[in-house]
mmCIF file as gemmi writes it, N, C-alpha and C atoms, coordinates in Angstrom:
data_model
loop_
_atom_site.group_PDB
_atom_site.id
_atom_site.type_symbol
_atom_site.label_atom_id
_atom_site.label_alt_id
_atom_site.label_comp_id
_atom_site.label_asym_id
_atom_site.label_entity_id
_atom_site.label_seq_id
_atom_site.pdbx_PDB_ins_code
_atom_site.Cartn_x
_atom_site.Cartn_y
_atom_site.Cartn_z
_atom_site.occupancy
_atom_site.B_iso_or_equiv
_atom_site.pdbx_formal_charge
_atom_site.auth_seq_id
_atom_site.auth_asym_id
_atom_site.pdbx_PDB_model_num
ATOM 1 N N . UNK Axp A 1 ? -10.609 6.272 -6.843 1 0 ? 1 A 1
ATOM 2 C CA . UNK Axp A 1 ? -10.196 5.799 -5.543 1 0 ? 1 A 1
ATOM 3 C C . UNK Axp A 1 ? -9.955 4.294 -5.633 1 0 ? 1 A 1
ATOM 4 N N . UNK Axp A 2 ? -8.941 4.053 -4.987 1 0 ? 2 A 1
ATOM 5 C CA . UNK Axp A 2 ? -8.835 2.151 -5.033 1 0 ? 2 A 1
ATOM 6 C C . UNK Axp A 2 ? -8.436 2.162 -3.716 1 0 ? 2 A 1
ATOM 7 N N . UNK Axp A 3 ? -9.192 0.812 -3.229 1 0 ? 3 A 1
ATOM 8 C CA . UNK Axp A 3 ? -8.552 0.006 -2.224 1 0 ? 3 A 1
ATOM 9 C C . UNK Axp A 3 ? -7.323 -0.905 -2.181 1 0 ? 3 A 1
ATOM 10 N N . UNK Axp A 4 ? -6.025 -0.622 -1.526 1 0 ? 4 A 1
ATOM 11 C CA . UNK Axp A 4 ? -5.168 -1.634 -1.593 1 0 ? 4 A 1
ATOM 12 C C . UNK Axp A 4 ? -5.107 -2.551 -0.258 1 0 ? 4 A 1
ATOM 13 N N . UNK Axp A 5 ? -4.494 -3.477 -0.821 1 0 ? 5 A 1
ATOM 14 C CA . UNK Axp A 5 ? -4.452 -4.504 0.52 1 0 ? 5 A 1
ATOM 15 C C . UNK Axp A 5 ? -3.099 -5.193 0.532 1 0 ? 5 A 1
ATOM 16 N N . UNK Axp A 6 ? -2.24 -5.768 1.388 1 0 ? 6 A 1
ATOM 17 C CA . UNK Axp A 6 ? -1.368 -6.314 1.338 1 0 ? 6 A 1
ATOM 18 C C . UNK Axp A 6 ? -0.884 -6.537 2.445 1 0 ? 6 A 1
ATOM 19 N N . UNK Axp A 7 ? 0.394 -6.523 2.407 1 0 ? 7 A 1
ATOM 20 C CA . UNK Axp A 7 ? 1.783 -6.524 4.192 1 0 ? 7 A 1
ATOM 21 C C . UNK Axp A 7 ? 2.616 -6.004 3.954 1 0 ? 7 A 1
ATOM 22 N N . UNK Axp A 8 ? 3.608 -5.499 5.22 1 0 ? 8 A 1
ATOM 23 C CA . UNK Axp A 8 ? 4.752 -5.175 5.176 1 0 ? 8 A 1
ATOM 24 C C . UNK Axp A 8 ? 5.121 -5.513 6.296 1 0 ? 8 A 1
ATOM 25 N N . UNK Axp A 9 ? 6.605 -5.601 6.108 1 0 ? 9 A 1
ATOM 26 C CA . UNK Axp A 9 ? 7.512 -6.598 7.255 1 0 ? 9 A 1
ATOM 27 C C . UNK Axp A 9 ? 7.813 -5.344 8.11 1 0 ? 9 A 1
ATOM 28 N N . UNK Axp A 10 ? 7.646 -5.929 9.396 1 0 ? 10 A 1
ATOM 29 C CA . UNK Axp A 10 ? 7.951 -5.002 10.909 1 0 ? 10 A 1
ATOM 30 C C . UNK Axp A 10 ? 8.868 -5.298 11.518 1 0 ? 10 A 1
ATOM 31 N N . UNK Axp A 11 ? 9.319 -4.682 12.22 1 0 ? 11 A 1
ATOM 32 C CA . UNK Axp A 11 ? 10.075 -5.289 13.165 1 0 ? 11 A 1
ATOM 33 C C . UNK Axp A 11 ? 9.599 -6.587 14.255 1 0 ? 11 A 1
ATOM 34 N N . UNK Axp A 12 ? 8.328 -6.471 14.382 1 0 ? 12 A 1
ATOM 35 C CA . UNK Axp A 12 ? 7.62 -7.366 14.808 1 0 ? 12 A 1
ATOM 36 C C . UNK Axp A 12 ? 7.156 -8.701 14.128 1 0 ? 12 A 1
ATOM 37 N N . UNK Axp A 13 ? 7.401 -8.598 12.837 1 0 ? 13 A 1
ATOM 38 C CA . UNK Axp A 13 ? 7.113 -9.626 11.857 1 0 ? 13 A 1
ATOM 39 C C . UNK Axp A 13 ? 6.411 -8.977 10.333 1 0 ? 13 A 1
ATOM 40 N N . UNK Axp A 14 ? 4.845 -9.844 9.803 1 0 ? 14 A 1
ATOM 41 C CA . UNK Axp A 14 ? 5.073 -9.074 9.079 1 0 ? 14 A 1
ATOM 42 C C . UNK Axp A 14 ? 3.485 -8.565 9.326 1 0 ? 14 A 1
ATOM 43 N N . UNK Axp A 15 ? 3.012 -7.406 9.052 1 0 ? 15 A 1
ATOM 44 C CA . UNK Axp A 15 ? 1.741 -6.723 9.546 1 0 ? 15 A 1
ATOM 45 C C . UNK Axp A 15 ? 0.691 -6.682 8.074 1 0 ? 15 A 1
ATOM 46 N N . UNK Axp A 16 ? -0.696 -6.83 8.284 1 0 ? 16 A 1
ATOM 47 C CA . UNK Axp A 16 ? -1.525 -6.48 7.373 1 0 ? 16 A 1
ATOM 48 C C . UNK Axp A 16 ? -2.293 -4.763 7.409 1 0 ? 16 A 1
ATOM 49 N N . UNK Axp A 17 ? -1.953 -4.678 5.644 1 0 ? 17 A 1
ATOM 50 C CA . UNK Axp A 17 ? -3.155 -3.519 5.836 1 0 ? 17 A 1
ATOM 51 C C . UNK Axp A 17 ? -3.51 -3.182 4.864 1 0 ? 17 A 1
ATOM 52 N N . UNK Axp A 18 ? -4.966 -2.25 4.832 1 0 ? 18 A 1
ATOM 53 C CA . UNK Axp A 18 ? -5.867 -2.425 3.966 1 0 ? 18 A 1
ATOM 54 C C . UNK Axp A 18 ? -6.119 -0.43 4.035 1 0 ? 18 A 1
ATOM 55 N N . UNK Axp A 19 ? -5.771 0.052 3.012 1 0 ? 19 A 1
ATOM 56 C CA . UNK Axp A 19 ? -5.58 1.413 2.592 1 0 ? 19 A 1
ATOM 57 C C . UNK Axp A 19 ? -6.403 2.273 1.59 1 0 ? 19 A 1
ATOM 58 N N . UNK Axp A 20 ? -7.201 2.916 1.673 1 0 ? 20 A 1
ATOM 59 C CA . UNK Axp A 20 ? -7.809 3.741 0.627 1 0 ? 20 A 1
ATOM 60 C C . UNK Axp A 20 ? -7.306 4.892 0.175 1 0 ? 20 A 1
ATOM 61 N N . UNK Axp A 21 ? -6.846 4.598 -1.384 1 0 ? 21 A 1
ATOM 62 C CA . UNK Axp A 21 ? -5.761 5.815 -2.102 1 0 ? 21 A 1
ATOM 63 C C . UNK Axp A 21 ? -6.384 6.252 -2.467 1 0 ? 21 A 1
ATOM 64 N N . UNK Axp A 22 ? -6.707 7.693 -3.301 1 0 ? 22 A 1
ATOM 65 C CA . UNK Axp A 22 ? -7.309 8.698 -3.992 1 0 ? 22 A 1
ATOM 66 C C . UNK Axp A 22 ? -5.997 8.512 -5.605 1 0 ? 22 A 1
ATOM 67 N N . UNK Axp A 23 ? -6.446 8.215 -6.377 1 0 ? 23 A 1
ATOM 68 C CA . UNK Axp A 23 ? -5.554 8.389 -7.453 1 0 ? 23 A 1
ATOM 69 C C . UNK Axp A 23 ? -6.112 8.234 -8.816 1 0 ? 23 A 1
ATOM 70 N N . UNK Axp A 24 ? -5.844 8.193 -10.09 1 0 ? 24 A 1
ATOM 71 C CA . UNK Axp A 24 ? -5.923 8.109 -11.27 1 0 ? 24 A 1
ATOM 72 C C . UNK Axp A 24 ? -6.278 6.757 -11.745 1 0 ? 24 A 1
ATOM 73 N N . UNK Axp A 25 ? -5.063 6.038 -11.412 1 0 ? 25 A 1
ATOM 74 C CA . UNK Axp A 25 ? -5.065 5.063 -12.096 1 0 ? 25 A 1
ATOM 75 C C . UNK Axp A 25 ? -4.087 4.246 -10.56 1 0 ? 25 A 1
ATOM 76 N N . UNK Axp A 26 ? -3.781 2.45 -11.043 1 0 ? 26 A 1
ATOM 77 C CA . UNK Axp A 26 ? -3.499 1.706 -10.662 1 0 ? 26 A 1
ATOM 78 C C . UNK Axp A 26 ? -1.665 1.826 -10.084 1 0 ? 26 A 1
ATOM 79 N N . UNK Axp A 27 ? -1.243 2.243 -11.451 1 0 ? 27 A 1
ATOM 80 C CA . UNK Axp A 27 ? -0.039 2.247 -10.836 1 0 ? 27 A 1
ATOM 81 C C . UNK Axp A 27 ? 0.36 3.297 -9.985 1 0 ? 27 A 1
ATOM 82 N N . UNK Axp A 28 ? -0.435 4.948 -10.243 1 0 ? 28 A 1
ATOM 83 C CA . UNK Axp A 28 ? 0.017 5.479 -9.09 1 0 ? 28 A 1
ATOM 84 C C . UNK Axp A 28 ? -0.626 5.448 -7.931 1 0 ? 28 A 1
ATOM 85 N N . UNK Axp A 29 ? -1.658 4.375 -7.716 1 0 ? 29 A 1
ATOM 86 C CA . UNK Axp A 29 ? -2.37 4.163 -6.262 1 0 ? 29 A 1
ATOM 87 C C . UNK Axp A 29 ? -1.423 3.363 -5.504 1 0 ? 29 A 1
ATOM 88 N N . UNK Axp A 30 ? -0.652 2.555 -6.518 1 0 ? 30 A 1
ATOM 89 C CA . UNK Axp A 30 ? 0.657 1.797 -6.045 1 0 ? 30 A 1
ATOM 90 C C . UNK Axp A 30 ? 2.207 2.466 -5.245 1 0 ? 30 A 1
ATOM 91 N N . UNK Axp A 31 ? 2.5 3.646 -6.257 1 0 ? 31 A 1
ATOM 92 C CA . UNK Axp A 31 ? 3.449 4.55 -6.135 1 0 ? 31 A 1
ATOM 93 C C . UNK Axp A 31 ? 2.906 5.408 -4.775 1 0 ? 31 A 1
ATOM 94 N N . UNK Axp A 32 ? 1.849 5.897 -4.762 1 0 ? 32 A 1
ATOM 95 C CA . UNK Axp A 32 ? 1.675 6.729 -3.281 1 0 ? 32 A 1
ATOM 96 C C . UNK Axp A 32 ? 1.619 5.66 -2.494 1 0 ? 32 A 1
ATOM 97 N N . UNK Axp A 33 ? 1.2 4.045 -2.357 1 0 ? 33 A 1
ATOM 98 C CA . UNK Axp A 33 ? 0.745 3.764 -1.402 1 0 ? 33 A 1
ATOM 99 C C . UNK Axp A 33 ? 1.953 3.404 -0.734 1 0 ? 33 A 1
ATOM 100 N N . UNK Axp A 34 ? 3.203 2.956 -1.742 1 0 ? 34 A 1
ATOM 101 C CA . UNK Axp A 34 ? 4.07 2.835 -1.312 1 0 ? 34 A 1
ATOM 102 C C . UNK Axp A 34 ? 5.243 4.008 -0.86 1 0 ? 34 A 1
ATOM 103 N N . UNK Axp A 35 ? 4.838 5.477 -0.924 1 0 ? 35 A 1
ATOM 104 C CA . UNK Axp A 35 ? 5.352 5.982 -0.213 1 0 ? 35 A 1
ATOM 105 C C . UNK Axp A 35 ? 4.802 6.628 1.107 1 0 ? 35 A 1
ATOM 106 N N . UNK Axp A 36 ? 3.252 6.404 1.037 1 0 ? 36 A 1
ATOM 107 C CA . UNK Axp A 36 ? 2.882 6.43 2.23 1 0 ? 36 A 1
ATOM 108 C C . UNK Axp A 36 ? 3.356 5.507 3.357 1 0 ? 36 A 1
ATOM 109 N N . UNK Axp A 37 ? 3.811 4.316 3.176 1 0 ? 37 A 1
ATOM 110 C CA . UNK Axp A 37 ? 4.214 3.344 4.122 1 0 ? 37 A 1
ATOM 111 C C . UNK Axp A 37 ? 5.483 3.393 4.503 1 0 ? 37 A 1
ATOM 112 N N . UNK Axp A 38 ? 5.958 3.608 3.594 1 0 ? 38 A 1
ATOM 113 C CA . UNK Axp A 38 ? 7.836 3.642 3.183 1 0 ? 38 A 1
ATOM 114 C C . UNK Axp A 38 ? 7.824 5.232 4.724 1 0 ? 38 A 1
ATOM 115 N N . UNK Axp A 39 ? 7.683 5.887 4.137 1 0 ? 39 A 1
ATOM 116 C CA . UNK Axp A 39 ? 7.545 7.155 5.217 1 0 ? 39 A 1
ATOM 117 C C . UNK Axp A 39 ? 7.007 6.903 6.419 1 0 ? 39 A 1
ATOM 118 N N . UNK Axp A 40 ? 5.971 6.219 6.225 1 0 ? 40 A 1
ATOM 119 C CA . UNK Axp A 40 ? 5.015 6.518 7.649 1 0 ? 40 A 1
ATOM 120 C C . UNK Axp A 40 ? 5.959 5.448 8.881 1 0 ? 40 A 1
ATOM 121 N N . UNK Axp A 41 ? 6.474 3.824 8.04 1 0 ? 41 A 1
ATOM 122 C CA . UNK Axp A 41 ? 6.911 2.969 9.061 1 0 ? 41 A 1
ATOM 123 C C . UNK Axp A 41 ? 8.413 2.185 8.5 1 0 ? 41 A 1
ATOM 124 N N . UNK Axp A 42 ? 8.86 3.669 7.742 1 0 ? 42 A 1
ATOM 125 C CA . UNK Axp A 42 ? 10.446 3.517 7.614 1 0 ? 42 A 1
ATOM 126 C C . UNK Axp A 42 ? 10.565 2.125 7.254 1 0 ? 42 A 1
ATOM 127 N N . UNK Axp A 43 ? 9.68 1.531 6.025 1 0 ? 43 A 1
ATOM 128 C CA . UNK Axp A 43 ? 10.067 0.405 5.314 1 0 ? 43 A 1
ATOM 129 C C . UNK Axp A 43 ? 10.058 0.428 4.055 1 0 ? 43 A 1
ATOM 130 N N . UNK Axp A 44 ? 11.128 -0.067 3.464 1 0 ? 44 A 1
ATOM 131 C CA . UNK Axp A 44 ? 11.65 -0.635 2.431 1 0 ? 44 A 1
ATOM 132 C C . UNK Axp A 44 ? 10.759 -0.942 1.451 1 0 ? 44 A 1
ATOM 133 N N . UNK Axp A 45 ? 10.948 -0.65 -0.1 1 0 ? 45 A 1
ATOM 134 C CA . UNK Axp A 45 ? 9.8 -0.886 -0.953 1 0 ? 45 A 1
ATOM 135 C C . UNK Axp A 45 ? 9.628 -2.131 -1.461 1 0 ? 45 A 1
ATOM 136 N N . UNK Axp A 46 ? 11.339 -2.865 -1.084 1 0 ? 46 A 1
ATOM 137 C CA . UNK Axp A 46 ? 11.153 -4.502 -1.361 1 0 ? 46 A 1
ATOM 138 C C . UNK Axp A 46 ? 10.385 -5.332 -0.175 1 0 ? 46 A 1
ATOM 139 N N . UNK Axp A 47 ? 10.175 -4.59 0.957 1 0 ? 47 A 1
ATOM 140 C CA . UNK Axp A 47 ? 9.273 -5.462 2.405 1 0 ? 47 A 1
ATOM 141 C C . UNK Axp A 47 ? 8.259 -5.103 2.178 1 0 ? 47 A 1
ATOM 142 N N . UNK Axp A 48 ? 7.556 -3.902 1.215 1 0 ? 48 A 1
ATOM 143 C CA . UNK Axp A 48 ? 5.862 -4.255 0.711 1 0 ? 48 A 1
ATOM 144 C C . UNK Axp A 48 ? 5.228 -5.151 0.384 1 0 ? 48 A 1
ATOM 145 N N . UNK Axp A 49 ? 4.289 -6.066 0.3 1 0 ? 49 A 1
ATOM 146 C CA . UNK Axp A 49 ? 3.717 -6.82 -1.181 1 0 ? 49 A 1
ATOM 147 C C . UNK Axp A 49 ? 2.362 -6.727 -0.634 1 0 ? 49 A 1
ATOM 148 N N . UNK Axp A 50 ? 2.032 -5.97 -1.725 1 0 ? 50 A 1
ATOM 149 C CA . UNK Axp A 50 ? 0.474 -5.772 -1.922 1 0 ? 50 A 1
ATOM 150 C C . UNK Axp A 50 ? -0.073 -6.793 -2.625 1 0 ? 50 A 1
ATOM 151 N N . UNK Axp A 51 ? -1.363 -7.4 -2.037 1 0 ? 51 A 1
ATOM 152 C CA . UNK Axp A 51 ? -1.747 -8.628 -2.585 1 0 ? 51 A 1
ATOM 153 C C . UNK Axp A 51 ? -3.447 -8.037 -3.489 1 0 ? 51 A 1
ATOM 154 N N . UNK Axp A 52 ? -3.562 -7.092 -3.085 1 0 ? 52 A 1
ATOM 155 C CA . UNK Axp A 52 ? -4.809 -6.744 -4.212 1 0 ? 52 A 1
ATOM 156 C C . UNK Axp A 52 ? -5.083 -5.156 -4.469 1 0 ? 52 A 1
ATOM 157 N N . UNK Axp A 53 ? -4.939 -4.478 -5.716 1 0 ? 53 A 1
ATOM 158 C CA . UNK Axp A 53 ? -5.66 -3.542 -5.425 1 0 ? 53 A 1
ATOM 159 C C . UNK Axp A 53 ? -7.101 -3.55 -6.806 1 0 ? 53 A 1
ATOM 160 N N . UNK Axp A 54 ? -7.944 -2.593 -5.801 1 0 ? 54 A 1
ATOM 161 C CA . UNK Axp A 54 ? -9.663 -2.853 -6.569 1 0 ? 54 A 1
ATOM 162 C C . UNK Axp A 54 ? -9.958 -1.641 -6.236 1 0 ? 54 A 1
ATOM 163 N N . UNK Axp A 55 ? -10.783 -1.224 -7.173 1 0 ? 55 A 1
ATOM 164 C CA . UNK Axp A 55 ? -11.089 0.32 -7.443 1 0 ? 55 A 1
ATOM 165 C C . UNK Axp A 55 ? -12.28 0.386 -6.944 1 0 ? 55 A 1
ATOM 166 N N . UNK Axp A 56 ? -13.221 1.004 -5.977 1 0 ? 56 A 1
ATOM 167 C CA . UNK Axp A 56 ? -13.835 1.535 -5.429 1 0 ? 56 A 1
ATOM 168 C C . UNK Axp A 56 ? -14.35 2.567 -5.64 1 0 ? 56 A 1
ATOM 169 N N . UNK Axp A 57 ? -15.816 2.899 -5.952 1 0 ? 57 A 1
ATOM 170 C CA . UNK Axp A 57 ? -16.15 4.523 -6.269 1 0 ? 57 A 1
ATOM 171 C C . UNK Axp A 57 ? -15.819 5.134 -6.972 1 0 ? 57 A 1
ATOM 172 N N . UNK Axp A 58 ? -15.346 6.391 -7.274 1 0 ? 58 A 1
ATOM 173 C CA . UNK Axp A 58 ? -15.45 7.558 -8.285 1 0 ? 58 A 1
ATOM 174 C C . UNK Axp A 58 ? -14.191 7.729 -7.987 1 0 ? 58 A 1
């Protein structure tokens, strides 16, 4: 499990958030997290930037 953290740009500007992925490894906690967002608030994978992710637990 890792915690990611970062922003993405809104229509409102740009928003923070802080996400707990279930995954393997780093890059695909990256790859879901970014299609969880991409889907959930119809943004763009270049208006992501995740500023930390840290692995948490099992």
């Amino acid at each position: 499990m890792f915690e990611v953290r970062g922003t993405f740009k809104d229509v409102d500007g740009w928003k923070r958030f802080r996400k707990l992925i279930n995954a393997n490894s780093e890059k695909m906690a990256l790859e879901k997290l970014m299609s969880i967002i991409g889907s959930n608030h119809k943004v763009k994978r270049c208006l992501i930037k995740v500023e930390e992710i840290k692995k948490v637990g099992e």
